[in-house]
C-alpha positions as CSV (number, residue, x, y, z in Angstrom):
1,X,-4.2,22.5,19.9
2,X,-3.7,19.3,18.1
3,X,-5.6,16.9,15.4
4,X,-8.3,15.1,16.8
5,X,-10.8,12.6,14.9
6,X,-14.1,13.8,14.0
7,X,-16.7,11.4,15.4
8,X,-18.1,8.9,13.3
9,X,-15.4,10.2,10.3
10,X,-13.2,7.1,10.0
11,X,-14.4,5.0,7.1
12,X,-12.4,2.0,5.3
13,X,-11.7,2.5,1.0
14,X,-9.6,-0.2,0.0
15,X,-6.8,-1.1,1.4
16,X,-6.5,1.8,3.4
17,X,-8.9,3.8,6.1
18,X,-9.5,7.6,6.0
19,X,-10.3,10.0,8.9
20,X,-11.3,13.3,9.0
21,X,-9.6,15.1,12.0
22,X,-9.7,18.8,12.9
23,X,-8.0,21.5,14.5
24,X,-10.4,24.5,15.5
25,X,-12.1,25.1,12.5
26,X,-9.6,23.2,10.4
27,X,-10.2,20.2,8.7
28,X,-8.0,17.8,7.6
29,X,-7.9,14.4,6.1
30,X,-5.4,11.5,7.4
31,X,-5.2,8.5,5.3
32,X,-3.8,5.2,7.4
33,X,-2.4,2.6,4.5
34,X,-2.5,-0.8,4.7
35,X,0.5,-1.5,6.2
36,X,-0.2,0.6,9.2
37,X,-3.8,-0.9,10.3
38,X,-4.0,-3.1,13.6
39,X,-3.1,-6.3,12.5
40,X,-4.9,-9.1,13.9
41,X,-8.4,-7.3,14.0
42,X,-11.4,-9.4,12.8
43,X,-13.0,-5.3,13.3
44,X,-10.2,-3.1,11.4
45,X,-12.5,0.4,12.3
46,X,-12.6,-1.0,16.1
47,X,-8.7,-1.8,16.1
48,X,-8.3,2.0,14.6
49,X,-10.5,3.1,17.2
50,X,-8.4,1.2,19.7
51,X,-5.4,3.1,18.8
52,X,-6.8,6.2,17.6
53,X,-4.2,8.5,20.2
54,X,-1.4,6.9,18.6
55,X,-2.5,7.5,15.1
56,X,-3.1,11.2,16.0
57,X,0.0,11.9,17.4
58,X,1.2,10.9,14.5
59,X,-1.4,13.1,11.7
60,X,-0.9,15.9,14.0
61,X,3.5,15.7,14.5
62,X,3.4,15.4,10.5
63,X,0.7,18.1,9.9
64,X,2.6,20.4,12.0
65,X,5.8,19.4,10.4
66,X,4.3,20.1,6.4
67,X,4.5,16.5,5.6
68,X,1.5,16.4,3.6
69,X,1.4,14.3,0.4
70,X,0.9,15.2,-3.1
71,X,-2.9,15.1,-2.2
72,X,-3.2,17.5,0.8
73,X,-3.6,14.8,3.0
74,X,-1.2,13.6,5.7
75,X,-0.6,9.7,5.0
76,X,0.1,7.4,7.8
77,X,2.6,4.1,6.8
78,X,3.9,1.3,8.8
79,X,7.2,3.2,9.0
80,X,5.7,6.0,11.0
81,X,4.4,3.3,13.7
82,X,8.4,2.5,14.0
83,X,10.6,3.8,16.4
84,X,13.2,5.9,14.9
């Protein structure tokens, strides 16, 4: 199983977005910062929605791999969009 978005859970705060995605009867929160949202959108929630499998490949590689923040939530940063 991996992370998927909950429908209708992906709401902007700020400068940053946050989705609620789950895993069975997990749930988990997945912040995307600033720096990692679709540039060029006049919608940002429609650009997230645009490329929502490549930001949860990305929760669900660094939920499985513990990187969760100080806050229990997996943060997503421009630096995860790069190729390594």
């Amino acid at each position: 199983m991996s992370l998927s978005t909950v429908p209708g859970k992906i709401k902007l705060y700020g400068s940053h977005a946050i989705l609620v995605m789950s895993e069975g009867g997990l749930y988990q929160t997945v912040c995307i910062s600033n720096d990692a949202m679709p540039a060029g959108e006049s919608d940002l929630v429609q650009g997230i929605i645009r490329n929502l499998r490549v930001y949860e490949g990305i929760a669900d590689r660094k939920f499985a791999d513990g990187q969760l923040a100080y806050d229990g939530r997996v943060w997503i940063t421009s630096s995860d969009l790069m190729p390594h």
